[in-house]
C-alpha positions as semicolon CSV with decimal commas, in nm:
position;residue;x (nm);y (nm);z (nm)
1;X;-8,281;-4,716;3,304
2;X;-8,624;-4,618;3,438
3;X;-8,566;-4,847;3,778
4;X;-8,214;-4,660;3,795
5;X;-8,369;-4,313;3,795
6;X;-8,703;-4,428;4,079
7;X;-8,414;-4,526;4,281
8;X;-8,241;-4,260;4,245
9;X;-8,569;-4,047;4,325
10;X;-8,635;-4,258;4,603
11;X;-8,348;-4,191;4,790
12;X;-8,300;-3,821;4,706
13;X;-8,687;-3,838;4,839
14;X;-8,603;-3,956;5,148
15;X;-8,287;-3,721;5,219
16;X;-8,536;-3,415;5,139
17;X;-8,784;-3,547;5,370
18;X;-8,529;-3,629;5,648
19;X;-8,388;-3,253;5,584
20;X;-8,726;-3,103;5,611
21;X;-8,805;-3,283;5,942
22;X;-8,476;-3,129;6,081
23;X;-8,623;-2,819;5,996
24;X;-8,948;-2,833;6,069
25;X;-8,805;-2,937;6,418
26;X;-8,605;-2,600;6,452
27;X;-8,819;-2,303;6,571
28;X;-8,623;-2,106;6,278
29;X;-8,770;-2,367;6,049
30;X;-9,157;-2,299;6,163
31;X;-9,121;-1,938;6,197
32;X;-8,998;-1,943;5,803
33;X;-9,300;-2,191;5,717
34;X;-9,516;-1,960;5,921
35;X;-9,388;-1,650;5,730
36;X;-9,440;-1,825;5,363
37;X;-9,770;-1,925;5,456
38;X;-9,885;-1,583;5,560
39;X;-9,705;-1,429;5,221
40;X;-9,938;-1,691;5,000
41;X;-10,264;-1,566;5,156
């Protein structure tokens, strides 16, 4: 059951990571990263 769930980690992983390089690409995206950053300071 354990390797069931890493996979399943693993791939949900990889679709977050594939989302947040779409973002990160869109000046949208870095403008809201910029934003969040400033508001943790």
């Amino acid at each position: 059951m354990l390797q069931a769930l890493s996979k399943m980690d693993k791939s949900e992983l990889e679709a977050g990571i594939s989302k947040a390089n779409e973002f990160l690409k869109s000046k949208d995206g870095q403008n809201i990263l910029n934003k969040n950053d400033q508001n943790k300071k």
